[in-house]
N, C-alpha and C positions, 0 to 999 in steps of 0.2 A: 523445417520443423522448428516448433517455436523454443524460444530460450533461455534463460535470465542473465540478463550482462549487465555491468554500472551501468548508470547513465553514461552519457555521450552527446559531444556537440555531433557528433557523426551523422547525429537522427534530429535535428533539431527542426529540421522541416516537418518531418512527421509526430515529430512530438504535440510540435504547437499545433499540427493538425487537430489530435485526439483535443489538446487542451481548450481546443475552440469547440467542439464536439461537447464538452464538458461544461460548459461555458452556455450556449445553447440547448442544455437541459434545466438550466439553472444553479448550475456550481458554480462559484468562485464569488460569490456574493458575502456579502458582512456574518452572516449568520451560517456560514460554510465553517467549520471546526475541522475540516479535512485538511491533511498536508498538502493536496491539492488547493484548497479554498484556499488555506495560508500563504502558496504561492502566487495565485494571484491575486491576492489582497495586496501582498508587497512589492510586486511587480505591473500590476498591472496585467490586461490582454497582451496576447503574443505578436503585437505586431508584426516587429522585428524578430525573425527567430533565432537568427545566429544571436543576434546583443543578447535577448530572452532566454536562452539557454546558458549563458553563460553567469548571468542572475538566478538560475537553478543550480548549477552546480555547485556554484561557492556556497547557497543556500546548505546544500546535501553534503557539502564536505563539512560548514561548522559544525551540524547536525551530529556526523558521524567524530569527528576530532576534536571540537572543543564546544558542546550542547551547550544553550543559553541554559540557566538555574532554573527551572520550571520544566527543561527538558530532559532526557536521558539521552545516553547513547544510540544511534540506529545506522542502521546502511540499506538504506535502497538500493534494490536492482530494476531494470527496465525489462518488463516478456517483448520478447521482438521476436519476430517471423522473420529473417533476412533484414531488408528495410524497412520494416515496418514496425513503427509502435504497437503494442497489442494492451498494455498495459501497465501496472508498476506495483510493487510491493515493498513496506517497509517494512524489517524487523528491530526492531527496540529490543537492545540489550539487556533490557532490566525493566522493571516495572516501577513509577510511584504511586502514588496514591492515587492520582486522576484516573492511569491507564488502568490501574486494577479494576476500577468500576466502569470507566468507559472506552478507554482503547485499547487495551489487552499487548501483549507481545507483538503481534502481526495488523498490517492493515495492507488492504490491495483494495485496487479499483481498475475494471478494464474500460477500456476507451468503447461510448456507446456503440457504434458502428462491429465491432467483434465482440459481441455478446453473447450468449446464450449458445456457445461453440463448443463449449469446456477448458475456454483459456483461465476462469478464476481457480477452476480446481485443478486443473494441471499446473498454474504456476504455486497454487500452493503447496502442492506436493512439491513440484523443486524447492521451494524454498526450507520445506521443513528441516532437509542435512543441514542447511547453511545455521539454523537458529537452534541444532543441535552439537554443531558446532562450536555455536558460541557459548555455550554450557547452557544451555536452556532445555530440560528432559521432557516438561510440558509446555505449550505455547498457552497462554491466554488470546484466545481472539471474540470478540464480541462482533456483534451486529443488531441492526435497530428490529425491534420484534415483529415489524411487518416485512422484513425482507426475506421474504422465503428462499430466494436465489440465494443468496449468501450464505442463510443458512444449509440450504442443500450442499453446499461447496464446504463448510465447516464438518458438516456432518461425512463429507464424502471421503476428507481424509481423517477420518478417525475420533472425533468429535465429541466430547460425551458434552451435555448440558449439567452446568454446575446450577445456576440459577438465572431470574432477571431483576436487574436493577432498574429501577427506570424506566425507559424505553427501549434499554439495551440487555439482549440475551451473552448470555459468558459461558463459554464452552471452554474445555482442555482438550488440548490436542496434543498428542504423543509425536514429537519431533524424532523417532527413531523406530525404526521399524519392528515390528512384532518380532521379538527370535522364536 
């Protein structure tokens, strides 16, 4: 059954499986604004995956322990099935002024190969304790206005539409469960 763990060099075969999967639909290119795009802007393809994994991690520990100025706080988990990557979800502790209009509290993305299974809205539903956890009672999560999957998956755990800015829809989602 699938699960949300840190990252780990443990998966790093299958990581850089998915991030070539990713890669081959057209991620990781200059105009990628994804935390994925930005890892391999800065790294490069996953050649190597043990070296490549461990240029991820340091990445997701400064991220989470000491955010460059333009960042916030966040901690990524990895959805894995056993051994296998399934996907990745970051929760940002806090919002600035970018995330409010374009990246919101939460962002996931699952590896193209396990798609359309219900690993985005079942990892978001784990993920929502952990960002209610971190004192956060609504999530912001946004999505680009033609991606009707995502927003199915926004709307699945509890979702409302606040408005769209842009190209991006912005929804709240209730990190705790209805009493």
């Amino acid at each position: 059954m699938p699960e949300l763990i840190l990252p780990t060099a443990d998966l790093a075969d299958t990581f850089a499986e998915a991030v070539r999967e990713f890669i081959a639909e057209g991620r990781g290119g200059p105009g990628d604004q994804s935390l994925l795009g930005d890892l391999v802007q800065r790294l490069g393809p996953p050649d190597d995956p043990a070296t490549w994994i461990e240029g991820v991690l340091a990445i997701e520990r400064a991220l989470t322990e000491d955010p460059p100025a333009a960042f916030v706080p966040a901690t990524t988990f990895w959805w894995v099935d056993g051994p296998v990557f399934l996907g990745r979800i970051n929760i940002r502790h806090r919002l600035n002024e970018h995330l409010r209009d374009y990246g919101g509290h939460i962002g996931y993305d699952v590896r193209p190969s396990a798609r359309r299974r219900g690993h985005a809205t079942a990892m978001l539903a784990a993920a929502l304790p952990v960002a209610a956890a971190l004192g956060i009672e609504k999530a912001l999560i946004t999505c680009d206005t033609d991606n009707t999957g995502s927003r199915r998956v926004i709307e699945a755990n509890g979702g409302l539409l606040e408005d769209r800015r842009g190209d991006k829809l912005r929804f709240w989602v209730p990190t705790a469960p209805a009493a």
